[in-house]
FITILO-339682 format. One record per atom (N, C-alpha, C, O): atom name; x, y, z. Coordinates in steps of 0.001 Angstrom, whole numbers, plus 500000, padded with zeros to 6 digits. Layout:
N
REC tidren     px     py     pz
REC     CA      X      Y      Z
...
This chain:
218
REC tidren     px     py     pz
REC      N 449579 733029 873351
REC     CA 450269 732077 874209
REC      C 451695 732565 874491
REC      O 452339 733157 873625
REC      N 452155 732323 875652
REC     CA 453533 733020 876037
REC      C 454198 731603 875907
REC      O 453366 730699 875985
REC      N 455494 731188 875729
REC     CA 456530 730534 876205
REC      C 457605 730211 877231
REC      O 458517 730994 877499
REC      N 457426 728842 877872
REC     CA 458291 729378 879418
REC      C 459696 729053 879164
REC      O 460144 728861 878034
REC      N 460351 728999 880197
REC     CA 461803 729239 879845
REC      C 462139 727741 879174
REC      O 462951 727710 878250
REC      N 461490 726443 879657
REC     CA 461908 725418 879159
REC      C 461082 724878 877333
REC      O 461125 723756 876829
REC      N 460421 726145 876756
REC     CA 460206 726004 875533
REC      C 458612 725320 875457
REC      O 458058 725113 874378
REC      N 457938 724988 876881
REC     CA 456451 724630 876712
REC      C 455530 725622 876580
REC      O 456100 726703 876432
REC      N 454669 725683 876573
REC     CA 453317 726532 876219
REC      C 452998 726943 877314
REC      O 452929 725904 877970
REC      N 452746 727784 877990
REC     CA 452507 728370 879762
REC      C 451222 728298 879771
REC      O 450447 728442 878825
REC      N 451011 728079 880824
REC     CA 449137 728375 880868
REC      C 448902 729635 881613
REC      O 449593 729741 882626
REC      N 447845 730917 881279
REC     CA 447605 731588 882007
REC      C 447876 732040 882823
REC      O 448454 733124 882758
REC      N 447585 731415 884050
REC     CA 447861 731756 885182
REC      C 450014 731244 885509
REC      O 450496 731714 886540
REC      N 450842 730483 884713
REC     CA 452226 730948 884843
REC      C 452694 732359 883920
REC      O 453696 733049 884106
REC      N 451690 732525 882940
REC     CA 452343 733840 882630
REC      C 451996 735289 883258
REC      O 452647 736333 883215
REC      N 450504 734942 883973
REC     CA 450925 736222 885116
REC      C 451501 735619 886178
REC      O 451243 736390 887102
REC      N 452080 734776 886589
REC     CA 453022 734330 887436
REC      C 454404 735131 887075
REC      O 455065 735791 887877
REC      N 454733 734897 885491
REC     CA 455393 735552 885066
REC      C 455934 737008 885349
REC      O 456937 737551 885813
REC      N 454788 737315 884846
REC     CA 454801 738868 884655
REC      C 455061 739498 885953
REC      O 455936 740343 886143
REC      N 453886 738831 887240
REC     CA 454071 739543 888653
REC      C 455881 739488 888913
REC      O 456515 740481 889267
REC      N 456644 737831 888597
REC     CA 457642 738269 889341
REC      C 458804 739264 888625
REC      O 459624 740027 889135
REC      N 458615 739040 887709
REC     CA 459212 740266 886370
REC      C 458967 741363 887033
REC      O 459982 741472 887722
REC      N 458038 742581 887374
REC     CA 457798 743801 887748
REC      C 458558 743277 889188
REC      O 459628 743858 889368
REC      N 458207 742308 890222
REC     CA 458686 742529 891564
REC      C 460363 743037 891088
REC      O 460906 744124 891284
REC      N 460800 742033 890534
REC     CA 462058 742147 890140
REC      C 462594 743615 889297
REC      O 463814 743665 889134
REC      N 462189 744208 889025
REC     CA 462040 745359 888163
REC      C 462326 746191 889403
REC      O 463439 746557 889024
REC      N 462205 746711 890459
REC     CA 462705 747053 891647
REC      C 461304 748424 892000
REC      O 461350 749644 892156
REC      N 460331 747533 891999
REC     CA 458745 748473 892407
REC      C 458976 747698 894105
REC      O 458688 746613 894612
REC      N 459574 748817 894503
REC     CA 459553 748850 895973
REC      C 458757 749563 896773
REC      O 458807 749455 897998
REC      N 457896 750409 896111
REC     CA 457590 750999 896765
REC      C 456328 750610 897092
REC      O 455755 750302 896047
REC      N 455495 750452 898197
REC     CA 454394 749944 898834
REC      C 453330 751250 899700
REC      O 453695 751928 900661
REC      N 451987 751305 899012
REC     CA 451713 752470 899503
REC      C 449816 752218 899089
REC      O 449307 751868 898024
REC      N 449287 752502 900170
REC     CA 448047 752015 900502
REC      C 447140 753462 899889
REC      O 446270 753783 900699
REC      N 447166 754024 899115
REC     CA 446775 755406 898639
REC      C 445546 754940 897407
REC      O 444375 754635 897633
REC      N 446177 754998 896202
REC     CA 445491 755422 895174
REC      C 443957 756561 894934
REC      O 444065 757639 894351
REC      N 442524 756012 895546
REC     CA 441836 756818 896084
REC      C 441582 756603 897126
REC      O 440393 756401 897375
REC      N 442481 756551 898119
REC     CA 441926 756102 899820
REC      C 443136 757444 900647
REC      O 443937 758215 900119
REC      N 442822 757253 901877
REC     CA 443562 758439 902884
REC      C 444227 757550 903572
REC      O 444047 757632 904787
REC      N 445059 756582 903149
REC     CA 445808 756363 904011
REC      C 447535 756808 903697
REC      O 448118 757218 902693
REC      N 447956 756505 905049
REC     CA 449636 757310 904539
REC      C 450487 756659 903591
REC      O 450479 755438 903433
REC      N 451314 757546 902877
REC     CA 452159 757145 902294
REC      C 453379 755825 902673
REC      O 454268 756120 903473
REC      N 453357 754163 901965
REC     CA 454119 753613 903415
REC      C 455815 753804 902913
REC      O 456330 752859 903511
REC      N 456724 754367 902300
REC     CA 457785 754439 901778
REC      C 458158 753444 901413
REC      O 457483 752418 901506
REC      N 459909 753516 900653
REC     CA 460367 752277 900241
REC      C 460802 750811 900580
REC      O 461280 749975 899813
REC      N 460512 750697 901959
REC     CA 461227 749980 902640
REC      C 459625 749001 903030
REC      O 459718 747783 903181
REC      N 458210 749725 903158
REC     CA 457439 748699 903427
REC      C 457165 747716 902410
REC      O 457671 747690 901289
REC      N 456181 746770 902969
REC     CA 455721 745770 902402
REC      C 454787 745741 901653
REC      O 453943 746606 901888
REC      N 454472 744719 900364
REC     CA 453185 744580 899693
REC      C 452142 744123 900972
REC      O 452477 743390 901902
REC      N 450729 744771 900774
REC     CA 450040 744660 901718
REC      C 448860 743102 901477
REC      O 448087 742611 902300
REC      N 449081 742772 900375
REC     CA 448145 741931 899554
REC      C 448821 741003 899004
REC      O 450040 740965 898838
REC      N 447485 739712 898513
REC     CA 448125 738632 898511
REC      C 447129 738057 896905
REC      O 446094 737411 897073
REC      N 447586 738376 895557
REC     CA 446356 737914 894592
REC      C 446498 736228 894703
REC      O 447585 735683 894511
REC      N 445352 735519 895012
REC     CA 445296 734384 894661
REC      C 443765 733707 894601
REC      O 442944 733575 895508
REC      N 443668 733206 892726
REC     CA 442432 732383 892703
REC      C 442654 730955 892879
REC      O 443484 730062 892712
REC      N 441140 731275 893427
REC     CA 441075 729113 893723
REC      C 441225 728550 893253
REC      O 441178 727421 893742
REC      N 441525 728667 891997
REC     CA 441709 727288 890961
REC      C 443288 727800 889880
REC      O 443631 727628 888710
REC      N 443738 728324 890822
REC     CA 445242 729341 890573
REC      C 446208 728229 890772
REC      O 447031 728757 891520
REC      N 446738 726636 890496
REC     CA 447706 726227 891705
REC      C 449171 726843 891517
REC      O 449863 726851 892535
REC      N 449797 727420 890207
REC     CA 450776 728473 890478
REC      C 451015 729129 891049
REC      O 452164 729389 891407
REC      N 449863 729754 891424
REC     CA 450147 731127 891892
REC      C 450693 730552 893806
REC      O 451567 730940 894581
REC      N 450090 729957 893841
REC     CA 449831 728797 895542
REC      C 451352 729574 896516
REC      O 451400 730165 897595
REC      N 452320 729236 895595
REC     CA 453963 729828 896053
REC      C 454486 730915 895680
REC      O 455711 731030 895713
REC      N 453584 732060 895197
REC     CA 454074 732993 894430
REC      C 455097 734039 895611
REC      O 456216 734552 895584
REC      N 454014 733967 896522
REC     CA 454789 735072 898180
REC      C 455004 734140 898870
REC      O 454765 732960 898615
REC      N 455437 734550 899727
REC     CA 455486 733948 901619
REC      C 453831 733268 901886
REC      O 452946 733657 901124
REC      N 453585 732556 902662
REC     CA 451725 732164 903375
REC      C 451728 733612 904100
REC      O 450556 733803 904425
REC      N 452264 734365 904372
REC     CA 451998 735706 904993
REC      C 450904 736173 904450
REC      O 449749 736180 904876
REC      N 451608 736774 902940
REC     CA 450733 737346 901855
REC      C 449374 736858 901317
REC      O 448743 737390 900404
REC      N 448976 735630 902109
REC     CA 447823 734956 901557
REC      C 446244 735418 902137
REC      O 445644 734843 903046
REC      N 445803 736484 901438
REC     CA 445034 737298 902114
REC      C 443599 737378 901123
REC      O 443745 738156 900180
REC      N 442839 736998 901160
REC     CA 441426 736869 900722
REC      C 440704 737749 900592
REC      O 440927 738284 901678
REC      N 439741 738583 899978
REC     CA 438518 739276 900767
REC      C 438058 738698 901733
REC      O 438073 737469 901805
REC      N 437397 739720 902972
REC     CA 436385 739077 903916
REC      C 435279 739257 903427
REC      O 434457 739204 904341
REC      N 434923 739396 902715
REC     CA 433527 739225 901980
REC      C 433581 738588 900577
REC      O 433695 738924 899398
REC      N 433427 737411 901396
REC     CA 433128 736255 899661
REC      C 432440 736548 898630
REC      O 431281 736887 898868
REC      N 432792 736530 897465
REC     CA 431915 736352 896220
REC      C 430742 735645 896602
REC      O 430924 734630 897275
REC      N 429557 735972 896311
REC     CA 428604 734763 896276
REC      C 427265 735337 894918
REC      O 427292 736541 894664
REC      N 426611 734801 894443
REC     CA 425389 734563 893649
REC      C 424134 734967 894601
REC      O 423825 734187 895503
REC      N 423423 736146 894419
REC     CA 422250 736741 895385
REC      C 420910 736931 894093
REC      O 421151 737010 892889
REC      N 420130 736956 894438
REC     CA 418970 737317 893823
REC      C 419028 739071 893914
REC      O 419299 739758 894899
REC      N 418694 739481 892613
REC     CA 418882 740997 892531
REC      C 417148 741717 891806
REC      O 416317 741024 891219
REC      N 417042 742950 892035
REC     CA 415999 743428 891286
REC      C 415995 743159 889860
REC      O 417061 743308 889262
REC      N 414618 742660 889004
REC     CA 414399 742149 887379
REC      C 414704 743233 887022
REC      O 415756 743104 886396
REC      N 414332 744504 887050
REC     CA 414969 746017 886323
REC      C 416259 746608 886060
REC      O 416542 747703 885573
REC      N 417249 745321 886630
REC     CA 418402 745863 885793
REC      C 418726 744635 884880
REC      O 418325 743479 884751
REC      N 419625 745441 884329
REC     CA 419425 744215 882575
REC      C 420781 743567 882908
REC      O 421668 744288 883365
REC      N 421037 742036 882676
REC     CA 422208 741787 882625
REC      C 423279 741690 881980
REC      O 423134 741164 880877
REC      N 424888 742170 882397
REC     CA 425316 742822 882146
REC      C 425563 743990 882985
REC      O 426735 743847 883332
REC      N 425220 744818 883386
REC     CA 424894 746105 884309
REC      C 425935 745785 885796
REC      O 425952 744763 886481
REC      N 426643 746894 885943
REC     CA 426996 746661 887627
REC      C 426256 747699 888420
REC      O 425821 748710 887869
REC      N 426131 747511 889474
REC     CA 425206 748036 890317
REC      C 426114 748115 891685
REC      O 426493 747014 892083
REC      N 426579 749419 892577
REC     CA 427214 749340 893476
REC      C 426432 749684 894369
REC      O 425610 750346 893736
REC      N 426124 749691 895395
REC     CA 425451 750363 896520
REC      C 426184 750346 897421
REC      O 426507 749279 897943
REC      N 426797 751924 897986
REC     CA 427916 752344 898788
REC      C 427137 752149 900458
REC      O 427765 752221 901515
REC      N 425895 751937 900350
REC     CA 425415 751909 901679
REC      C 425452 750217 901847
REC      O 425686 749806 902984
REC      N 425319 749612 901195
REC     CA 425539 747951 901462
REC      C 427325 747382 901577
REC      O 427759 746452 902257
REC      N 428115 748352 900621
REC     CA 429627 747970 900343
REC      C 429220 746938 899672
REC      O 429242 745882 900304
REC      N 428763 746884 898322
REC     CA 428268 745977 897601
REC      C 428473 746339 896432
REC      O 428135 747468 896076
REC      N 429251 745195 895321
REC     CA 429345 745841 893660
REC      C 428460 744395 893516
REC      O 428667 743477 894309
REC      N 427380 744276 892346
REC     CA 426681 743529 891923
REC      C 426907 743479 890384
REC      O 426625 744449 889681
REC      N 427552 742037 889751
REC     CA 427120 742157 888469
REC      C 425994 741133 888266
REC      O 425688 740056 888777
REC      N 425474 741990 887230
REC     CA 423869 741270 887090
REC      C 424324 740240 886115
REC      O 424991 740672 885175
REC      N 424063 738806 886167
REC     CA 424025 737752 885374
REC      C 423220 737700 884141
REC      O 423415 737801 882929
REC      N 421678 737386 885401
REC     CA 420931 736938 884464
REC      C 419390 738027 885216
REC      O 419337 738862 886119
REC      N 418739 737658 884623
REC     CA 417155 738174 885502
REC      C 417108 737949 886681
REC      O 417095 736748 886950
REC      N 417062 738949 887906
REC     CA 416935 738475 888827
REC      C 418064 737718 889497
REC      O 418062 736966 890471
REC      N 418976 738114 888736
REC     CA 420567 737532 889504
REC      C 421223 737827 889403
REC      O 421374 738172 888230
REC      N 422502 738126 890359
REC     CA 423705 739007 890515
REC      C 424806 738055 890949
REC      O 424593 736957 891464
REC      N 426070 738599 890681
REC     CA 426936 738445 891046
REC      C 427764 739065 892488
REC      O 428795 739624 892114
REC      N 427628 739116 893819
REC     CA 427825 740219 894862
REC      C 429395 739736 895016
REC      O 429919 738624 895078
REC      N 430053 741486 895058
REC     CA 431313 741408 895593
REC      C 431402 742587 896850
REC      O 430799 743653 896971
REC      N 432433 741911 897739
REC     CA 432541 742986 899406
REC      C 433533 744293 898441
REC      O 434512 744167 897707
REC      N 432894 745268 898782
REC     CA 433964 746288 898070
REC      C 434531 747731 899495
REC      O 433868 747921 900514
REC      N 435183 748125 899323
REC     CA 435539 749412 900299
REC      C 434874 750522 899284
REC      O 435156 750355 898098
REC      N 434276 751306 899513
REC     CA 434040 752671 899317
REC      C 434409 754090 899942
REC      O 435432 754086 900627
REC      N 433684 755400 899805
REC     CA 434779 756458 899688
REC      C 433721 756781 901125
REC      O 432542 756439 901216
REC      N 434655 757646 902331
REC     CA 434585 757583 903683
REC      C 433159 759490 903082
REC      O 432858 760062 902034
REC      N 432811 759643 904630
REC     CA 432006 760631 904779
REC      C 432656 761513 903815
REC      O 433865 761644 903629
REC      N 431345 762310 903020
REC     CA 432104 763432 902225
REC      C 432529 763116 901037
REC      O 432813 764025 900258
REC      N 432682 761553 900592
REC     CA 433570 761216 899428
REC      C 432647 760496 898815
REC      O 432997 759976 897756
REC      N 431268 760271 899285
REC     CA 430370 759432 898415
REC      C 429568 759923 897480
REC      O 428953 760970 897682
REC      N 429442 759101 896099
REC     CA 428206 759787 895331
REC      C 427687 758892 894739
REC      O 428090 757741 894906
REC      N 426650 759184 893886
REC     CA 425783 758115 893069
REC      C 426104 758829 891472
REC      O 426763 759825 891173
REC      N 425317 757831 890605
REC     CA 425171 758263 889347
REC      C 425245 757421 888699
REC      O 425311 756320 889248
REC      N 425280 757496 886963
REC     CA 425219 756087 886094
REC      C 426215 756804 885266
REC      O 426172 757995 884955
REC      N 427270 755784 884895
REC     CA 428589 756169 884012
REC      C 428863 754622 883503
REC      O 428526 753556 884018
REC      N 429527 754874 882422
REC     CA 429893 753684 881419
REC      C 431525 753802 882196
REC      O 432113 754660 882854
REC      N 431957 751853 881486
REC     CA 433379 751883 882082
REC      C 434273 752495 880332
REC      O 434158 752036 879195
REC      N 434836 753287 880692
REC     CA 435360 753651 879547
REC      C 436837 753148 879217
REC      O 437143 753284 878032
REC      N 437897 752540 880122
REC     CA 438545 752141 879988
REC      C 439011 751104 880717
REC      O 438794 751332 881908
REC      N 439610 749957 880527
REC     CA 440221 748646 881397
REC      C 441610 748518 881371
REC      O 442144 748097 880345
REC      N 442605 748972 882839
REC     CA 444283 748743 882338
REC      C 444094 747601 883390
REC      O 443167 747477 884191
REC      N 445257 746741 883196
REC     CA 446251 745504 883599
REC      C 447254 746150 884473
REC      O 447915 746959 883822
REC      N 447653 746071 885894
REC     CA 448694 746899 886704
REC      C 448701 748545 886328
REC      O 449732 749181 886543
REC      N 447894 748999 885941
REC     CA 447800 750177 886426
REC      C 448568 751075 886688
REC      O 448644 751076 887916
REC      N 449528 752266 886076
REC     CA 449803 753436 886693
REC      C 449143 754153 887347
REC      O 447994 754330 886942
REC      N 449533 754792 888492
REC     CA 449113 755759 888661
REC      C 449495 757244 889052
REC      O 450574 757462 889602
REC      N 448399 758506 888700
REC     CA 448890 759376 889092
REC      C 448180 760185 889788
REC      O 447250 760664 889139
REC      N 448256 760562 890960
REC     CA 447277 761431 892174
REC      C 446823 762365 891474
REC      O 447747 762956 890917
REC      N 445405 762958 891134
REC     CA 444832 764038 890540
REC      C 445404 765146 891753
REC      O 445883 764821 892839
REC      N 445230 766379 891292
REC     CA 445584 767882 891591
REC      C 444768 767836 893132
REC      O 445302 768166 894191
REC      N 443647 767450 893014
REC     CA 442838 767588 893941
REC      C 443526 766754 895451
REC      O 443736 767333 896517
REC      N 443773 765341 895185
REC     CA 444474 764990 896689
REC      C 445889 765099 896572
REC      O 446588 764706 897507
REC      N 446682 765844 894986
REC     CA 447852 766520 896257
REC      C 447759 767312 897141
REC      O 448424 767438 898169
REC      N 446293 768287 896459
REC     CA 446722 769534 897225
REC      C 446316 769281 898916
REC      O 446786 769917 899860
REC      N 445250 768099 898988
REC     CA 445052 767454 900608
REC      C 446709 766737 901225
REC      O 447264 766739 902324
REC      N 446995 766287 900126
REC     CA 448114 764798 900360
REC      C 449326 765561 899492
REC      O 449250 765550 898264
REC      N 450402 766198 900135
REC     CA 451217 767211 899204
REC      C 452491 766377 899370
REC      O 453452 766529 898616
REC      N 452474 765265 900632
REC     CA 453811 764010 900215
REC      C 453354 763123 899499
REC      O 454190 762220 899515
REC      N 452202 762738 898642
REC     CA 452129 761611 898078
REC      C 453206 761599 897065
REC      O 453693 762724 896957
REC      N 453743 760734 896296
REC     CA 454229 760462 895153
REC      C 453505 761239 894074
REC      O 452275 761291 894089
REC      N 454258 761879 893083
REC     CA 453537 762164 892392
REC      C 452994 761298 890608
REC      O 452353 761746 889657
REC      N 453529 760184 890818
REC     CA 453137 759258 889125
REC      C 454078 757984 889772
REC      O 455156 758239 890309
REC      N 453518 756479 889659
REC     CA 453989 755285 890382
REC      C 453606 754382 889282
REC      O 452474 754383 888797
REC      N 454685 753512 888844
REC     CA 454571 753072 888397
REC      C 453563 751441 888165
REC      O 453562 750846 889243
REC      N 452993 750878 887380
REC     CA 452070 749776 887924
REC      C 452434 748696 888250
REC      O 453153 748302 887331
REC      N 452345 747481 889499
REC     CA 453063 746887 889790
REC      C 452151 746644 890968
REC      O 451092 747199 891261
REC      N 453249 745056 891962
REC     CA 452808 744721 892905
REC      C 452195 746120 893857
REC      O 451076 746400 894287
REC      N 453039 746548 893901
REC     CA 452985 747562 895316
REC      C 452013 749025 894813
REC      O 451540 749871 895571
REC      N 451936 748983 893602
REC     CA 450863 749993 893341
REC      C 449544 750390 893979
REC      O 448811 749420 894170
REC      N 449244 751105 894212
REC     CA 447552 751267 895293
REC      C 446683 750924 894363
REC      O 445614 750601 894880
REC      N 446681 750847 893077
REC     CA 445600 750979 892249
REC      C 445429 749164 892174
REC      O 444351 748685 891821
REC      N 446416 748420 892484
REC     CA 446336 746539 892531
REC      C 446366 746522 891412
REC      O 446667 747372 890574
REC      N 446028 745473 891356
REC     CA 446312 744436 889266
REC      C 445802 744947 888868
REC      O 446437 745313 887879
REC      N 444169 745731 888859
REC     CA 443321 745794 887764
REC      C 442906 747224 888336
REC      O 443001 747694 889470
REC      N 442231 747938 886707
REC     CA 441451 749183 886918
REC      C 440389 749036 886046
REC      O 440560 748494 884954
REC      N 439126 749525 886461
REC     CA 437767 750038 885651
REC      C 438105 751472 885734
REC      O 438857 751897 886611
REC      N 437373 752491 884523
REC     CA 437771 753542 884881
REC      C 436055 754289 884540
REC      O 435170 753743 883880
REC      N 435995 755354 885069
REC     CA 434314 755323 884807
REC      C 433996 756438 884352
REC      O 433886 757376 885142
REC      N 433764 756629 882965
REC     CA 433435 757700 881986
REC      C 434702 758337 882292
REC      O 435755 757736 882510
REC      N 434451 760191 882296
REC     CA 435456 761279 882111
REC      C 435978 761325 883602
REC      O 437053 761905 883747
REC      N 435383 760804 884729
REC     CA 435744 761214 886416
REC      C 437063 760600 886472
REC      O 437786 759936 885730
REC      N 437097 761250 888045
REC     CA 438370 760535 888717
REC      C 438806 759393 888914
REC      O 439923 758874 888894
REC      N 436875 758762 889283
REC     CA 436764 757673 889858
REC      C 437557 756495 888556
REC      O 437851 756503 887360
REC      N 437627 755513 889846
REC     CA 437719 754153 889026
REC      C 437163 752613 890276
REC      O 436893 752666 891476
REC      N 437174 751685 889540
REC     CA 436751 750241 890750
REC      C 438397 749660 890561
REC      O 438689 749658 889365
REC      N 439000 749401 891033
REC     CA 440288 749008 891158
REC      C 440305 747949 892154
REC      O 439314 747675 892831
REC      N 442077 747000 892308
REC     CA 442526 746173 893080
REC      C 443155 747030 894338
REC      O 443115 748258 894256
REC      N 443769 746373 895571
REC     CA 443846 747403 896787
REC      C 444868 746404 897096
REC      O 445003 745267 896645
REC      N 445553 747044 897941
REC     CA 446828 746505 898769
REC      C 446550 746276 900221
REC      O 447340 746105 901150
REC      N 445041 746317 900195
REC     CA 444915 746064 902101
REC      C 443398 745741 901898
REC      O 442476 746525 901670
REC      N 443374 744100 902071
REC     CA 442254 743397 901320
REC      C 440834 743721 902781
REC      O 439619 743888 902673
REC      N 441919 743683 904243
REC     CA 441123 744105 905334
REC      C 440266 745422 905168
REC      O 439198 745505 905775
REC      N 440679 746393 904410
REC     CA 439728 747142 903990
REC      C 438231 747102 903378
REC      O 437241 747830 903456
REC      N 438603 745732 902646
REC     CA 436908 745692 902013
REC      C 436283 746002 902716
REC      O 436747 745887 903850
REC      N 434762 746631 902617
REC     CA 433908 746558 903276
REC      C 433572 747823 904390
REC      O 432588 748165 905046
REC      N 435033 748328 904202
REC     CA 434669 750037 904901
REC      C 434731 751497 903867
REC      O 434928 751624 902659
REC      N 434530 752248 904702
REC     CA 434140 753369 904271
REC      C 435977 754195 904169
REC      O 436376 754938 905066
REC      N 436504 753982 903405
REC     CA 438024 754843 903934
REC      C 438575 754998 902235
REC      O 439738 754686 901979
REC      N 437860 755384 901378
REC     CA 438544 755711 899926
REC      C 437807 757226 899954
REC      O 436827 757597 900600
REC      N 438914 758175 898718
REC     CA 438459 759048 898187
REC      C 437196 759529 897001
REC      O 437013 760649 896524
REC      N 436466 758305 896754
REC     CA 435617 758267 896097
REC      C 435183 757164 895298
REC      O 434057 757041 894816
REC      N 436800 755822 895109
REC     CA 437015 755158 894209
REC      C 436643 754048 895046
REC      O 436605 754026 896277
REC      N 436332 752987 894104
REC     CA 435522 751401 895018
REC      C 436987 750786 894901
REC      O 437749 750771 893934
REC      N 437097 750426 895827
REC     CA 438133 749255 895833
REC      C 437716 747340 896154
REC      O 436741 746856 896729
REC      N 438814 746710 895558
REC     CA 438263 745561 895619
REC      C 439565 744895 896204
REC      O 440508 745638 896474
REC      N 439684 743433 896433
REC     CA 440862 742455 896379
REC      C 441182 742177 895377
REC      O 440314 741779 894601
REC      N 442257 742240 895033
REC     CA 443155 741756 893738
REC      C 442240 740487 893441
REC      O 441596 740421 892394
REC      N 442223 739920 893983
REC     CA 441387 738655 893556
REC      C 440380 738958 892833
REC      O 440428 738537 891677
REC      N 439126 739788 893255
REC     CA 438274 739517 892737
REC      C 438144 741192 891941
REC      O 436985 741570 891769
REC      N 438944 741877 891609
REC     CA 438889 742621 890637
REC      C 438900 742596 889314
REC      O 438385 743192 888368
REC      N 440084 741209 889653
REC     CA 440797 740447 888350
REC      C 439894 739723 887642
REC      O 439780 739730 886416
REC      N 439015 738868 888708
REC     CA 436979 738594 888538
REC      C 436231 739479 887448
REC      O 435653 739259 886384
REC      N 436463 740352 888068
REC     CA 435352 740934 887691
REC      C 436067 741709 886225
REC      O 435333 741807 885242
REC      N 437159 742112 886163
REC     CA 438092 742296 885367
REC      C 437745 741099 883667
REC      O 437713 741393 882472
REC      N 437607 740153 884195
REC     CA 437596 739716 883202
REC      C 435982 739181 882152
REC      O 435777 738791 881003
REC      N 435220 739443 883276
REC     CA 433490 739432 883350
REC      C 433164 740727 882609
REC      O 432136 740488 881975
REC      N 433552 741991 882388
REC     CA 433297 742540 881692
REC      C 433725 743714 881004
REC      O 434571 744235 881731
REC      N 433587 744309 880100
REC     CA 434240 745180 879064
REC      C 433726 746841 879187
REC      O 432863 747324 879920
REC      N 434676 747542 878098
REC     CA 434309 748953 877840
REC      C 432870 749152 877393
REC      O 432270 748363 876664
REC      N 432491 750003 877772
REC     CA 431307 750261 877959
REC      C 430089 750098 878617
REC      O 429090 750809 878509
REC      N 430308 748742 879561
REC     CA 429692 748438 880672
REC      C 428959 749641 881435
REC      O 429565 750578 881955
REC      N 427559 749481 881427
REC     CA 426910 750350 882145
REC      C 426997 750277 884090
REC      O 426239 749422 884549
REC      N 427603 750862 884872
REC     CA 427523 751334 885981
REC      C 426877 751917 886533
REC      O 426943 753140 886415
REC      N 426061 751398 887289
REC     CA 425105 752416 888339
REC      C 425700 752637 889672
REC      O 425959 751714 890445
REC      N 425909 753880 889917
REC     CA 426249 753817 891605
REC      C 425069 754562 892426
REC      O 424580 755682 892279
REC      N 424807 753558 893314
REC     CA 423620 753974 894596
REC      C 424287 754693 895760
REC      O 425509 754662 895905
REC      N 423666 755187 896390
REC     CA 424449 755597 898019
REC      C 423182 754962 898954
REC      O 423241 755002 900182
């Protein structure tokens, strides 16, 4: 339990209220739509592109401007899934833009995700081997040598590309992360890595743990 300034007990959602405006304040200015995606570097002067807010959040309600109040376009919803995966299990299929966690038998959890553009897609089954909270990050060797102005190590924070949350998946590059440009869900424009809305990363973030089995389809 954290403590707020007037000595009550905070609930949850004011202590990442907390925390977000702590780092804003911390002077993470920098705003930049990257992590595993191709888009440009936006320098110090742009804007956070994203807006985290759950429905049953009412703190969070005033955290930005109504600017920042930005959703996935692809709702969470409850789908009927194949009995052969066990629940527990996520299941992505880069040809649907679909991360599925399996509930129960025959039931999933569907989230709208962005995936990695022509050239950047793959399949395979990998465990999540690690879970960070705001996220550092640092561009592997491979897209400086494409991307030779990116930043090279950013600290984790609003404006981070990697968003609130990271899955990280076995020994790879990859990871399922939060995104700073929620209009992205649902296309093809990352370097390999699934991206989600802060919102529902933080979802899914909290639905499940290290070692989580991952399947990725194409």
């Amino acid at each position: 339990m954290a403590v707020c300034s007037e000595g009550q007990i905070c609930t949850r959602w004011q202590t990442e209220t907390t925390r977000m405006n702590a780092r804003r304040a911390a002077g993470m200015v920098i705003s930049a739509t990257l992590g595993c995606s191709i888009a440009a570097f936006g320098g110090a002067n742009a804007k956070a592109q994203y807006y985290y807010q759950d429905r049953d959040a009412g703190p969070f309600s005033g955290l930005f401007s109504s600017g920042y109040q930005r959703s996935s376009p692809i709702p969470r919803t409850m789908v009927s899934f194949p009995t052969h995966y066990r629940p527990g299990n996520i299941v992505i299929d880069t040809s649907a833009r679909r991360l599925y966690l399996v509930t129960a038998p025959g039931e999933a959890l569907s989230y709208g995700i962005g995936v990695g553009r022509d050239g950047f897609r793959w399949s395979g089954t990998h465990y999540i081997s690690a879970k960070r909270e705001w996220p550092d990050w640092t561009p592997p060797s491979q897209m400086l040598h494409r991307r030779p102005d990116l930043p090279r190590h950013m600290v984790g924070g609003i404006e981070n590309p990697l968003g609130a949350r990271a899955l990280y998946l076995g020994s790879t590059l990859y990871r399922i992360h939060g995104s700073n440009e929620p209009e992205t869900i649902g296309q093809a424009v990352s370097s390999g890595c699934f991206r989600m809305t802060n919102e529902d990363v933080i979802d899914l973030y909290s639905r499940v743990g290290v070692g989580t089995k991952v399947i990725v389809l194409r």
